[in-house]
N, C-alpha and C positions, 0 to 999 in steps of 0.2 A: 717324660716318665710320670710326672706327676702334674696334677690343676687343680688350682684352690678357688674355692666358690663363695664369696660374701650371703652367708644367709642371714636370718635373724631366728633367736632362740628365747622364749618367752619376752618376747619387745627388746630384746638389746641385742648387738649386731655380734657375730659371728663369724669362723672362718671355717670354711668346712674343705679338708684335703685328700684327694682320691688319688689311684693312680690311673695311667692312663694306658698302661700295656700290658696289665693284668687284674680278672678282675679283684674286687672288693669279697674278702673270704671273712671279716671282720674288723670290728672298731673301735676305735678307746674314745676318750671324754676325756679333756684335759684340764687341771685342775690346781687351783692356784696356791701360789703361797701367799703370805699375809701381806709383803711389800707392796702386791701389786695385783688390781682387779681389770687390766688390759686383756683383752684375747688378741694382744699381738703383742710376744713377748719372745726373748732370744731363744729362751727355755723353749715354748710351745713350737716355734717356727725348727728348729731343732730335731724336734718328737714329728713333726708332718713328713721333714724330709729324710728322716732316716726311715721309718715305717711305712710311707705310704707305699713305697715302691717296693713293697714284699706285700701288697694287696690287704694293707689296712687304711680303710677312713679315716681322717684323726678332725676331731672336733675342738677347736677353741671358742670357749665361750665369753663375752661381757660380764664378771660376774655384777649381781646386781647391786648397788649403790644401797650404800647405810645411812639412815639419814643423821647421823651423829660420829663426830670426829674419834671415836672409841680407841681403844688398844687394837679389838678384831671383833670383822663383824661373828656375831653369833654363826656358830657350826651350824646349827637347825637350820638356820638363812641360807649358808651356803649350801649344805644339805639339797634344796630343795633348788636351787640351779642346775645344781648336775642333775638331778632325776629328770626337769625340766631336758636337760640337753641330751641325754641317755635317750629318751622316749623321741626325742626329734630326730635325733640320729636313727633312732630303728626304723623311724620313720621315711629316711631315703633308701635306707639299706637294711633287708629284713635278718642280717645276720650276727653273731653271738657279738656282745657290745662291752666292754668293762672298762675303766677308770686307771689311769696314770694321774697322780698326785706328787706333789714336791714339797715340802717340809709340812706347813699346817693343812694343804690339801691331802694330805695322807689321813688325817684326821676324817676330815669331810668324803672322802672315795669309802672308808669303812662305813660311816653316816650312810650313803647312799645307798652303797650293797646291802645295807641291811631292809631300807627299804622293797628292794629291787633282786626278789631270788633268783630273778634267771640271769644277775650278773655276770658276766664268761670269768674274769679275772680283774685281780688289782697288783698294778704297778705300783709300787712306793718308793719313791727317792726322798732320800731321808726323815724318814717313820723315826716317829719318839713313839718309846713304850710308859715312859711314863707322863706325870701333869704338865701343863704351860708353866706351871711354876717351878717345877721341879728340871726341866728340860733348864728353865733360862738363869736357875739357881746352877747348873752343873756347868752351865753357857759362863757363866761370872767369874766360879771360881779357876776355872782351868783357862781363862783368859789371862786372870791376875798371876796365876804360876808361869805361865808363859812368858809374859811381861820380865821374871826374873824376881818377880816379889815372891815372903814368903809367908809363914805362917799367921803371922798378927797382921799385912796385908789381906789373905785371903778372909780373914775372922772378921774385920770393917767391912770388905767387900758386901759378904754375906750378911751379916746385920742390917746395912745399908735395903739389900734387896728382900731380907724375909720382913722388915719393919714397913715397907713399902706396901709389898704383898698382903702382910697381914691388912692395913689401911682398905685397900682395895676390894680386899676378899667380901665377896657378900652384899657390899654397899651397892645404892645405884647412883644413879647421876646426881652428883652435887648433893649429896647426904652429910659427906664428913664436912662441915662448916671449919674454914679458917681459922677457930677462935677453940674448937672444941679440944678438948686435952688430948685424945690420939690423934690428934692434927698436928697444936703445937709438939707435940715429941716429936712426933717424925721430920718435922721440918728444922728444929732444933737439931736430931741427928744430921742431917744433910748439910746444915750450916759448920756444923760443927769439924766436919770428914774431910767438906768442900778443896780445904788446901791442900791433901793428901796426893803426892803425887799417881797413885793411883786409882783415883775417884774415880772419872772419867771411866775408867774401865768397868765401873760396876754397869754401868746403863742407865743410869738414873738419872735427871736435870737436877740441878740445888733446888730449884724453884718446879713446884708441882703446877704451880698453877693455881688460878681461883678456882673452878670446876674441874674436880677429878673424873678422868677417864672412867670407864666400866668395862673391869674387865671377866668377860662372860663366863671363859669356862677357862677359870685358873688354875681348878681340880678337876678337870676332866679325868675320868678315870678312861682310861685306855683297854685294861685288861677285857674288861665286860664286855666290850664290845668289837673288839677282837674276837674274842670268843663267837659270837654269831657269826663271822664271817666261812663260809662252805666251799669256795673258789679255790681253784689254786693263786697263789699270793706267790709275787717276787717283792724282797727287800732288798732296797739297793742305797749300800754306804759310802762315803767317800772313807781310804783308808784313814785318812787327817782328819776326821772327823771330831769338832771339836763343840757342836751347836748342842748334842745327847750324847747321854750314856749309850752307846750302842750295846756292848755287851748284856746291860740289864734290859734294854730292848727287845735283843734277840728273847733271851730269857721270859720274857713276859709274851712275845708269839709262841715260844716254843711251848708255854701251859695254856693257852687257849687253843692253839690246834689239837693238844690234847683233850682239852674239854670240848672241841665240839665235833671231834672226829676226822681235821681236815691235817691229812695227807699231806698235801700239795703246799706247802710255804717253803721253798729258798730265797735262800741269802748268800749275796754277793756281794764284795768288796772292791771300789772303783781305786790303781793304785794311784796315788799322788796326787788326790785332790782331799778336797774337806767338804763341806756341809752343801758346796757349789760345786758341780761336776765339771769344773771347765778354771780358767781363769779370772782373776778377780775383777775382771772391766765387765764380765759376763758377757761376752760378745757370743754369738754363732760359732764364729771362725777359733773362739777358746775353748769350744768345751769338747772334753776329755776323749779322742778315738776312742779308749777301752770303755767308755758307757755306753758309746754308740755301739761297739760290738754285742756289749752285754745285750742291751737292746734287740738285735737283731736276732744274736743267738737264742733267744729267748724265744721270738718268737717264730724262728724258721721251727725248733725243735716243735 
């Protein structure tokens, strides 16, 4: 029903998946999250075979290598892979092409459409409407209440993590020196927390390390760029969702389709999973029928 073709997609290798008993009506570009820059991943192998065989291409790409251990590489960076793979994809198949992304590739799939107006659509599995900081600040505290901890837990938590952020905000590589005063604080706080049995849950190591990370787009603003988006848009949540605020998400697409006149945005809810449509070993064989349906329904209708 379906056959997948090893190509290459601006020099890094590729998996390109067709069907094979009907033809190719349209194609997506698949799009990664921040764990992982594989184009061969449970998620993508997933999306090939539930789609292809309703007459979609599905393209997984290599994204391309950062030459620095970072947080994440720069969205511009990744930005410019997918367009990379968009235009090679139209390139087999001259037909309408759009973007499936999965937590920070939902970022990057809006990046792209904005380059690329004759986009068909965008997939987004778990789209944050607000910042990287604000998404892994709502990620902390609703960890720690989970846990059973409560209020003056959740208040370390989040100090822990805005004293952090603040550090990071803005700086580049190896700017905050070991020895400087918002260095020492922050490393003072973390020693200080260290024993707390709920440390650990904030996400933070005791030890930053001697070269701090850079991390690029802490305050991405979302909303603005949302807003240029003109496609029809699927949003897709796990109902357990516990990585974003979904509700202030919705909220934040629901005033950019207003502002840019775009119709076309639903939202659906996968039940009984969270932030990962499937199980927690993320295998194939775990993730979730009802995403696969949504999936499909989406795209028979």
């Amino acid at each position: 029903m379906i056959k997948a073709q090893e190509i290459v997609v601006d020099g890094r290798p590729a998996l390109l998946t067709v069907p094979t008993e009907v033809p190719v009506r349209s194609g997506v570009v698949a799009l990664h999250g921040s764990s992982s820059s594989s184009f061969e991943q449970p998620i993508f192998e997933h999306l090939a075979s539930t789609l292809a065989p309703l007459g979609v291409a599905v393209l997984a790409f290599e994204r391309a290598p950062w030459p620095y251990d970072d947080v994440d590489i720069p969205f511009g960076v990744q930005a410019e892979g997918a367009v990379a793979a968009y235009q090679e994809l139209k390139a087999h198949y001259d037909v309408p092409v759009g973007f499936w992304g999965v937590s920070q590739g939902t970022w990057v799939a809006a990046l792209a459409a904005q380059q690329l107006p004759d986009t068909a659509f965008l997939l987004l599995l778990g789209c944050a409407g607000v910042s990287p900081a604000e998404q892994m600040r709502h990620a902390t505290e609703l960890s720690v209440r989970r846990a059973g901890y409560g209020d003056e837990a959740v208040a370390g938590a989040l100090e822990i993590r805005d004293e952090v952020a603040e550090l990071l905000r803005g700086k580049g590589r190896g700017e905050v020196a070991r020895d400087s005063a918002e260095r020492v604080a922050v490393d003072e706080l973390l020693q200080r927390q260290s024993g707390e049995p709920w440390f650990d849950l904030a996400g933070i190591p005791v030890d930053l390390g001697d070269e701090l990370p850079v991390w690029h787009e802490i305050d991405f603003a979302s909303e603005p760029l949302y807003a240029t988006v003109k496609c029809p848009v699927l949003l897709i949540h796990g109902e357990d969702e516990a990585n974003l605020p979904v509700p202030e998400t919705l909220e934040v697409w629901r005033r950019a389709a207003a502002a840019s006149g775009n119709t076309r945005v639903e939202s659906v809810r996968i039940p009984g999973v969270g932030h990962w449509p499937g199980t927690p070993d993320r295998s194939v064989e775990g993730i979730s029928e009802d995403y696969s349906a949504i999936l499909r329904d989406w795209f028979t209708r």
